[in-house]
C-alpha positions as CSV (number, residue, x, y, z in Angstrom):
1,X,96.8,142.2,61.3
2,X,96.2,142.5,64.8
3,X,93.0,140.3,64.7
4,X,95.0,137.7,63.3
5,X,95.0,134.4,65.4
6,X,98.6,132.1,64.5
7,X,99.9,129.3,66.9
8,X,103.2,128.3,66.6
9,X,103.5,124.4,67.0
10,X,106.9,122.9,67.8
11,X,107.3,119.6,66.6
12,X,109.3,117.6,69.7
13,X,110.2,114.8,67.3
14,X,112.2,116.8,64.9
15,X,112.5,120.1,66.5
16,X,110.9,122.3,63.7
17,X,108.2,124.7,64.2
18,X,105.3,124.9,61.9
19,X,103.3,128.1,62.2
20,X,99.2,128.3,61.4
21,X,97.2,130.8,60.9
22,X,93.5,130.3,62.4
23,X,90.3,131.0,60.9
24,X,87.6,131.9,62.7
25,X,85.7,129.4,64.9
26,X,88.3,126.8,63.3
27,X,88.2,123.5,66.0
28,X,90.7,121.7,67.5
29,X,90.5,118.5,64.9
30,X,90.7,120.8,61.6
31,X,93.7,121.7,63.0
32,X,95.1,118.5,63.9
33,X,94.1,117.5,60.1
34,X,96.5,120.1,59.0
35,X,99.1,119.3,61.4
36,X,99.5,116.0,60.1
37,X,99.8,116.8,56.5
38,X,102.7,119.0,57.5
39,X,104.6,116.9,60.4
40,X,103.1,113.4,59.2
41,X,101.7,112.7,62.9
42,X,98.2,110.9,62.8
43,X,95.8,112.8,64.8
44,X,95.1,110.0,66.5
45,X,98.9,109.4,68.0
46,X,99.2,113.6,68.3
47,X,99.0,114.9,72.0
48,X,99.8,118.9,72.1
49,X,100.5,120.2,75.6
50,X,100.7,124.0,76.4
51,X,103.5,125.3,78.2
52,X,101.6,124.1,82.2
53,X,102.0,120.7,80.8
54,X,97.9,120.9,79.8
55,X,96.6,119.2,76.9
56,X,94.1,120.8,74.6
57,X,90.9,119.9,74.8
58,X,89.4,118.8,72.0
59,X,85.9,119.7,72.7
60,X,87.0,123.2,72.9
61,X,88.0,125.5,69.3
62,X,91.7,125.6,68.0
63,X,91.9,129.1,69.3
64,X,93.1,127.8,73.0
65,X,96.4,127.4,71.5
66,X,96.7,131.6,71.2
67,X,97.0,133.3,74.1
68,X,94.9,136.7,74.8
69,X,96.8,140.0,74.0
70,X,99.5,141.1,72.0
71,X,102.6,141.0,74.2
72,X,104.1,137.7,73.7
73,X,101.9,136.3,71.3
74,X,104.5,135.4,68.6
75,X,106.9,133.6,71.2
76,X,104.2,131.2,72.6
77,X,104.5,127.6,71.9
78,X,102.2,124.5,71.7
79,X,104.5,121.3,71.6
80,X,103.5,118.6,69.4
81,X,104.3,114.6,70.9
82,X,104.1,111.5,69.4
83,X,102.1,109.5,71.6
84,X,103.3,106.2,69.4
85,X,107.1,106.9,70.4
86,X,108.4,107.0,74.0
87,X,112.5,107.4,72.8
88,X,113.4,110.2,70.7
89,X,116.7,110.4,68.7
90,X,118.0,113.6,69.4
91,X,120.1,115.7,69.0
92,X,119.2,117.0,65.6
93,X,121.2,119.1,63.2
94,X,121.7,122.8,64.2
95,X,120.1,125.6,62.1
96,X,121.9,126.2,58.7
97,X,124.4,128.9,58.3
98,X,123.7,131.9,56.0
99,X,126.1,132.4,53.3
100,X,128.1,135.0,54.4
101,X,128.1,133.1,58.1
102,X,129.4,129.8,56.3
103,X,132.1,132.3,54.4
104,X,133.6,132.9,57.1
105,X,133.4,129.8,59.0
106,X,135.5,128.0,56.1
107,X,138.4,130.2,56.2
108,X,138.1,132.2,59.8
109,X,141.9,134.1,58.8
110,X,140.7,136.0,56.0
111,X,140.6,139.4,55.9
112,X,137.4,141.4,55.5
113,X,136.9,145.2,55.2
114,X,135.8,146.3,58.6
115,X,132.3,148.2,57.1
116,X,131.5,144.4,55.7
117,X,132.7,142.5,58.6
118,X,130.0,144.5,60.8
119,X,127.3,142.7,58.5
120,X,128.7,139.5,58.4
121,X,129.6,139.7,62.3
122,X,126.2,140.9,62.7
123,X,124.7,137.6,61.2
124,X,126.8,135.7,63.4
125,X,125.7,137.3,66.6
126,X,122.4,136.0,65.5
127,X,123.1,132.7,64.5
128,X,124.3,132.5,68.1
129,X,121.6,133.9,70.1
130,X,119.3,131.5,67.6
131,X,121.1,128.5,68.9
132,X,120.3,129.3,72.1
133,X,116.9,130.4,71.8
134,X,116.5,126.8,69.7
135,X,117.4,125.0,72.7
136,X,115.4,127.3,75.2
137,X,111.9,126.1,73.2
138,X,113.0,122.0,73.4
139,X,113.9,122.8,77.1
140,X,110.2,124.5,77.2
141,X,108.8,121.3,76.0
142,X,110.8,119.3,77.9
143,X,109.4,120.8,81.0
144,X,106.1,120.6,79.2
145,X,106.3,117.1,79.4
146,X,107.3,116.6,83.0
147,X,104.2,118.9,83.9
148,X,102.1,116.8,82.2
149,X,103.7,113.5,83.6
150,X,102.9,115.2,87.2
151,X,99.6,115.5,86.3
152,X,99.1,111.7,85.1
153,X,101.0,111.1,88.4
154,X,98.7,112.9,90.5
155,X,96.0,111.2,89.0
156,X,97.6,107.9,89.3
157,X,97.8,108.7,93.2
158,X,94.5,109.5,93.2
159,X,93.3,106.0,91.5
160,X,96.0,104.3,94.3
161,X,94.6,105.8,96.6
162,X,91.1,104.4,96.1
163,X,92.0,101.4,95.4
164,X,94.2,100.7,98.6
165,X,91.2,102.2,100.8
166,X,88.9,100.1,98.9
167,X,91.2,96.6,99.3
168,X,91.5,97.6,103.3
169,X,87.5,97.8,103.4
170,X,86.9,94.7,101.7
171,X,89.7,93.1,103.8
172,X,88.0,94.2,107.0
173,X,84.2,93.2,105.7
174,X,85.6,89.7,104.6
175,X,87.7,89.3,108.7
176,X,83.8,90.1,109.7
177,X,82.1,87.7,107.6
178,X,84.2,84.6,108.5
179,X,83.9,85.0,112.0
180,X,80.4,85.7,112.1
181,X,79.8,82.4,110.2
182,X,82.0,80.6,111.9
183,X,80.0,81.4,115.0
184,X,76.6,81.1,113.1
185,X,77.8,77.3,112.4
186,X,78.8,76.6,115.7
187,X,75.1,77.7,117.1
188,X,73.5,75.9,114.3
189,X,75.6,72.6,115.2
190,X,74.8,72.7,118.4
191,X,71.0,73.7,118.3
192,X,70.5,71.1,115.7
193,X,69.2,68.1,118.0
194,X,66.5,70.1,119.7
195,X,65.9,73.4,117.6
196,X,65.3,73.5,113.8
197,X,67.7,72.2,111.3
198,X,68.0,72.4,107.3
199,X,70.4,70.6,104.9
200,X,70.0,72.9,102.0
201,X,70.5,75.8,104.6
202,X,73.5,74.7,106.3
203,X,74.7,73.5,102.7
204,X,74.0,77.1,101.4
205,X,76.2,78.8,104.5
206,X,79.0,76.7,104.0
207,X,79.3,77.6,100.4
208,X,79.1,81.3,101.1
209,X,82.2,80.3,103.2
210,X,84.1,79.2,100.2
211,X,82.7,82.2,97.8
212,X,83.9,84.6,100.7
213,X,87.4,82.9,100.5
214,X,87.8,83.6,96.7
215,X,86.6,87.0,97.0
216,X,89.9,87.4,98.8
217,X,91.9,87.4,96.2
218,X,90.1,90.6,95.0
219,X,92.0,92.3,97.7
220,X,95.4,91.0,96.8
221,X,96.7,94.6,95.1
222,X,100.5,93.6,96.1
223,X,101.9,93.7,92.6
224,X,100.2,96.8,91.6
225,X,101.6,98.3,94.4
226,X,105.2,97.4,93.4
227,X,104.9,98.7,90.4
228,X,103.5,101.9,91.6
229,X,106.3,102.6,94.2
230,X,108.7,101.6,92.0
231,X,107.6,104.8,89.7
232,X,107.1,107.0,91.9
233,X,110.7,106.6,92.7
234,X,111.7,106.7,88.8
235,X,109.9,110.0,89.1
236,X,111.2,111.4,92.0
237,X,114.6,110.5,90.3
238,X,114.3,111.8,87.0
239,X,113.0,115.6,88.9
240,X,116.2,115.6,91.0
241,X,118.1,114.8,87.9
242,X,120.8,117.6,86.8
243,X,119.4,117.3,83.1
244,X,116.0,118.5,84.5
245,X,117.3,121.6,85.2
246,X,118.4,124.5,82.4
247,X,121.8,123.2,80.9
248,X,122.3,126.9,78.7
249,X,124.8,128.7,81.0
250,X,127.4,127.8,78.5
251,X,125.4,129.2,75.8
252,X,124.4,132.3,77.3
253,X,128.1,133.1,78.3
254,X,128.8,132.4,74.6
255,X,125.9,134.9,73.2
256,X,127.4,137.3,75.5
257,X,131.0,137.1,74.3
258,X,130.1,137.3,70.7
259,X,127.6,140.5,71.5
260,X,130.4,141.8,73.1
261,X,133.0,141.2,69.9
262,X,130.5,142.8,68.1
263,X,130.5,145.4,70.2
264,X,134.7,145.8,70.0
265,X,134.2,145.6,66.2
266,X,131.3,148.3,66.2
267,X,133.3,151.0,67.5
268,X,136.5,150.8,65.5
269,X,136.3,153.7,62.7
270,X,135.0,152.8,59.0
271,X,138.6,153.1,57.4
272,X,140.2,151.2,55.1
273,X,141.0,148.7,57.8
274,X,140.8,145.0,57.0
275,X,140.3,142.1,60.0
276,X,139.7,138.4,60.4
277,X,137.1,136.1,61.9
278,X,138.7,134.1,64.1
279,X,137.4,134.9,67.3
280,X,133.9,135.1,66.4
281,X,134.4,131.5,64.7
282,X,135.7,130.1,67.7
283,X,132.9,131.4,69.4
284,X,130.2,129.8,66.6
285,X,131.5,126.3,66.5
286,X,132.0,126.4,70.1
287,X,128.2,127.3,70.8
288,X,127.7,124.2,68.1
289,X,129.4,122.1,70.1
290,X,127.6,123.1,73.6
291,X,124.2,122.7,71.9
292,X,125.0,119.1,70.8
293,X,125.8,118.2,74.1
294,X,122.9,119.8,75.6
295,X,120.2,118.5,72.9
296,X,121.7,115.1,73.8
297,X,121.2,115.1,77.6
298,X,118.2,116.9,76.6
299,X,116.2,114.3,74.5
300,X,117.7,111.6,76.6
301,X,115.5,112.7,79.7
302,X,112.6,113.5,77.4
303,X,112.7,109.7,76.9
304,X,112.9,108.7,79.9
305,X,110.1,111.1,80.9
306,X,107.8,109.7,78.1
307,X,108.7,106.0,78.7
308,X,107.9,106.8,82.6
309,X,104.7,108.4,81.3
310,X,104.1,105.8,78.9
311,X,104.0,103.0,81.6
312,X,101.4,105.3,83.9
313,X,99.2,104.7,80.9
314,X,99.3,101.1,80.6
315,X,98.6,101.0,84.2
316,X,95.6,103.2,84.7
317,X,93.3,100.3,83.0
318,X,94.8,97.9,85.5
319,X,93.9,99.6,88.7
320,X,90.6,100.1,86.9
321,X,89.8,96.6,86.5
322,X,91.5,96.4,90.4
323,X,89.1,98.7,91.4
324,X,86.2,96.9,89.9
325,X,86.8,93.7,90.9
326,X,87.4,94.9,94.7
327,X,83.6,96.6,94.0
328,X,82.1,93.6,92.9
329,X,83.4,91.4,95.8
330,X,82.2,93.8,98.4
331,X,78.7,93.8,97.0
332,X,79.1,90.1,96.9
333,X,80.3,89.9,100.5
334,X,77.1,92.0,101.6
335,X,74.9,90.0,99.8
336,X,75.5,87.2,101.3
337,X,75.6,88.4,105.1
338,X,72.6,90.2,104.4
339,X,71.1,86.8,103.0
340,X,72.7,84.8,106.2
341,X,70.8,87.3,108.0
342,X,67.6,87.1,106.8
343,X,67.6,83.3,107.0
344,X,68.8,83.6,110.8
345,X,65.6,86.1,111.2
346,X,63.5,83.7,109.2
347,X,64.6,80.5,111.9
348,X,64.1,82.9,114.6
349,X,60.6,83.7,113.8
350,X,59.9,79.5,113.3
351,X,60.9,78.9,116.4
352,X,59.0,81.5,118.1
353,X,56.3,80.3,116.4
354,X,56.4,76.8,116.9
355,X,56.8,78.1,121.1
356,X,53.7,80.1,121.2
357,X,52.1,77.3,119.2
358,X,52.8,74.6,121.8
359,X,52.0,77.0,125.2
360,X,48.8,77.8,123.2
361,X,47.8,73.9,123.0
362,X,49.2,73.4,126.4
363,X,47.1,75.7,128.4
364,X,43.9,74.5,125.8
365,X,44.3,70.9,126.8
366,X,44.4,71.7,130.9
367,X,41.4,73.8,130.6
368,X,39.5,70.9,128.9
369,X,40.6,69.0,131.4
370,X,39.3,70.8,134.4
371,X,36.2,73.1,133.2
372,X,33.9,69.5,132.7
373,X,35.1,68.2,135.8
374,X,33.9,71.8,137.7
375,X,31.0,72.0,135.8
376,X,29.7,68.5,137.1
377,X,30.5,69.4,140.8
378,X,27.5,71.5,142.7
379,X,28.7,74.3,144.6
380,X,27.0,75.0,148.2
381,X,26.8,78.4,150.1
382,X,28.6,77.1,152.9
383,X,31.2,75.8,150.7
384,X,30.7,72.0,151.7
385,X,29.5,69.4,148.7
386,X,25.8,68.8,150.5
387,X,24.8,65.0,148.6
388,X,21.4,65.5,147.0
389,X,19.7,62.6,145.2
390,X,20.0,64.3,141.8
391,X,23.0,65.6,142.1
392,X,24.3,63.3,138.4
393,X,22.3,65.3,136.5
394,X,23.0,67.9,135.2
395,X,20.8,71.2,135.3
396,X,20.0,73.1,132.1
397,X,22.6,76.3,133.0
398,X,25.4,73.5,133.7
399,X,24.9,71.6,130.1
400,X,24.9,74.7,128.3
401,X,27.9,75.6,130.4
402,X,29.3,72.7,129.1
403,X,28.3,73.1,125.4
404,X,30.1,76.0,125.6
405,X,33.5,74.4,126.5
406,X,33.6,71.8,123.8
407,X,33.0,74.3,121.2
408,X,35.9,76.1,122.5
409,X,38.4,73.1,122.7
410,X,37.1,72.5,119.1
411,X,38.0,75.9,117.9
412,X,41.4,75.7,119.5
413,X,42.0,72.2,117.8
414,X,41.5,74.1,114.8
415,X,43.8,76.6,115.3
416,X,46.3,74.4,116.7
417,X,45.9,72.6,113.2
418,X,45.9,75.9,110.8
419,X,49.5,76.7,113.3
420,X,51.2,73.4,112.8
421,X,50.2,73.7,108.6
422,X,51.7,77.5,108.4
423,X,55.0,75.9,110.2
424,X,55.1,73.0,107.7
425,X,55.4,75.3,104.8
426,X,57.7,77.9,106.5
427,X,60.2,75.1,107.1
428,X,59.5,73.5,103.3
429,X,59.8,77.0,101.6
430,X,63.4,78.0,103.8
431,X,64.4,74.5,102.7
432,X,63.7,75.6,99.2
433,X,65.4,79.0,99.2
C-alpha cells in the first residue's frame, strides 16, 4: 500500500477533487485522458499547476504530481484550470450534511440523550473543520494561480526587456545612418563636377534614405508599452488586494468554538440527561454563511487573476512579432551601410586609380620629350658643345640609344591604354550594381 502512487486533483472550476491512482511509468497525457472523462476538461484547454504555481511538464511521467515520502502525501494537491475560461462562478454549494447532522439542523431545540448527542455533535465538529479545510485547498489554488501569473510576468519582463533594448539600438543605428548619408550626399554633390559621378549610384543612396525611414516604424513599441505598464499595475494591485491574503479567521474561530462545545458536552456524565442543539447549530449555519462569503471574494480574484493572465498570453505573440520586426530592420539598416560603404571604397579606389594613371602618362610624355633631344646633343669633356662637321649624324651607340626610348614610350602607351580600359569597366560595372 505503501508503494502506491495517487494524486489528488482539485478541480478549480467546480471545487471537487478527483483522486487517481497511478500505474507504473503511466505519462502525463494518459492521465489527462482520464481526467477529462471525469471533469469533462479537454486535455487540450487543461493546465494543472502544483502548489509553486509550476505547471507539469508534459514531457515528463504523471508521477511528478506525487510527492516523495509518506508524510503528507495524501494532503497534496495538483489544481486543475480551464485554460478556455478566465471568470469562474463561484461560490459553489457547501459539502452535504450527514443525516444525523441535517437532523439536527432542522429542529436545533430538540432534545437528545446526551450518549447520542456526542455522536451527532461529533459529526458536526467535522462538518465544520471540513468547511474550512474546503476553503483552505481553493485558497491553495488560488495562490497557485498567482504564482504562476508571476512567473508568466517575469517572463513577460523578460521579453520587454529585450524588446525595449532592442528598439533603443535600432533607434541609435538608424540616428547614425541618416547622418552619415546625409553627409555622404553632400560630398558626392559637391565632388560631382570634377571627381566621379553615377546616376544609378546616387539614385541607389537616396532610396536607402527612404527604406531607412520606414524601418523606423519598427522601433515604434509605444502601444505595447502601454499595455505592459498598465498590467503590471493590475498586478501590483490585485497582490496588495485584501482578498489575496487568507480570509479563514472567521472560520477558524468558529472550528474552535464548536471543538470546544464538544469539549463542554464530552465531560458531562452519561446519565439519563437529555440536551438540545442549538449552540452547535448556530455555530454550523454561521460557518456556512462565512464560507459563502469567502468563496465569493475568493473566486472573484481568481478571475481577475486568470483574466490578467489571460491577457499576458495574448500579448507574448505580439512582442514576438515586435521583436522580429525590430531584428529584421536592424539587419536591414546594416546592410545597407555596409553596401554604402563598399561603394564609397569602390569610388575611392577609381579615383586613385584614375590619379596614378594620369602622373604615370605625365612623367612618360616629358621623358619623350627630352631623352631624343639629349640623345642628338654631343657632349664634350670640357663641357662646351665643340661644332664638328658631322655632328647631324648620329653615331651607332646614340641610334640604338634612341631605339631604346621609342620602344619605351610605346610600351607606356600601351599601358596607359590597358589603364584607361580597366577604369571604363570599373565605372560601367558600379553603374550597374
Amino acid at each position: 500500500v505503501l508503494f502506491l502512487q495517487i494524486v489528488h486533483i482539485l478541480n478549480m472550476t467546480s471545487a471537487k477533487i478527483v483522486s487517481f491512482l497511478l500505474h507504473p511509468e503511466e505519462s502525463l497525457h494518459s492521465l489527462q485522458n482520464r481526467i477529462e472523462f471525469e471533469t469533462g476538461i479537454s486535455t487540450g484547454n487543461q493546465e494543472l499547476l502544483l502548489e509553486t504555481g509550476i505547471c507539469l511538464d508534459p514531457r515528463k511521467p504523471a508521477s511528478q504530481c506525487v510527492i516523495d515520502g509518506v508524510r503528507g502525501w495524501d494532503s497534496y494537491m495538483v489544481y486543475l484550470f480551464d485554460k478556455s475560461r478566465t471568470v469562474y462562478d463561484g461560490p459553489f454549494a457547501s459539502r452535504s450534511l450527514s443525516d444525523c447532522v441535517n437532523y439536527i439542523v432542522q429542529d436545533s431545540k430538540i432534545q437528545l440523550p446526551v450518549p447520542q448527542l456526542r455522536k451527532v455533535w461529533a459529526e458536526a465538529v467535522h462538518y465544520v473543520i471540513g468547511l474550512k479545510e474546503d476553503y483552505s485547498r481553493l485558497f491553495q489554488g488560488q495562490r497557485a494561480a498567482m504564482l504562476s501569473l508571476l512567473r508568466y510576468n517575469a517572463n513577460l519582463i523578460k521579453m520587454k526587456n529585450n524588446m525595449v533594448s532592442a528598439s533603443q539600438q535600432l533607434k541609435a543605428k538608424l540616428e547614425f545612418f541618416h547622418q552619415s548619408i546625409r553627409l555622404d550626399l553632400e560630398r558626392y554633390s559637391d565632388q560631382m563636377a570634377y571627381g566621379i559621378s553615377s546616376e544609378k549610384m546616387l539614385k541607389a543612396w537616396k532610396e536607402m534614405e527612404e527604406k531607412a525611414s520606414h524601418c523606423a516604424q519598427a522601433e515604434d513599441i509605444g502601444y505595447l508599452d502601454e499595455q505592459i505598464m498598465a498590467l503590471h499595475t493590475e498586478i501590483v494591485e490585485l497582490q496588495k488586494s485584501p482578498y489575496a491574503r487568507r480570509q479563514g479567521e472567521v472560520m477558524e474561530s468558529l472550528e474552535q468554538r464548536a471543538i470546544d462545545l464538544y469539549k463542554q458536552l464530552k465531560t458531562r456524565p452519561p446519565d439519563h440527561a437529555y440536551s438540545d442543539s442549538t449552540d452547535m447549530v448556530k455555530i454550523i449555519v454561521q460557518t456556512v454563511q462565512s464560507q459563502d462569503r469567502v468563496l465569493k471574494e475568493l473566486f472573484g480574484h481568481l478571475s481577475k487573476l486568470l483574466g490578467c493572465k489571460q491577457k499576458i498570453i495574448d500579448l507574448l505573440p505580439e512582442i514576438e512579432v515586435a521583436l522580429n520586426n525590430i531584428k529584421e530592420a536592424d539587419n536591414s539598416v546594416m546592410q545597407m551601410q555596409g553596401k554604402r560603404q563598399r561603394e564609397i571604397w569602390h569610388l575611392l579606389k577609381i579615383a586613385c586609380t584614375q590619379s596614378s594613371s594620369r602622373s604615370l602618362v605625365s612623367s612618360s610624355l616629358e621623358g619623350a620629350a627630352s631623352t631624343p633631344a639629349a640623345a642628338w646633343l654631343p657632349q664634350s669633356s670640357s663641357g662646351n658643345a665643340a661644332p664638328h662637321p658631322l655632328s647631324s649624324l648620329a653615331a651607332p651607340e646614340e641610334r640604338e640609344n634612341f631605339a631604346e626610348v621609342i620602344q619605351d614610350n610605346v610600351n607606356y602607351l600601351e599601358l596607359f591604354r590597358s589603364i584607361l580600359q580597366e577604369v571604363r569597366q570599373e565605372q560601367s560595372s558600379m553603374m550597374v550594381s
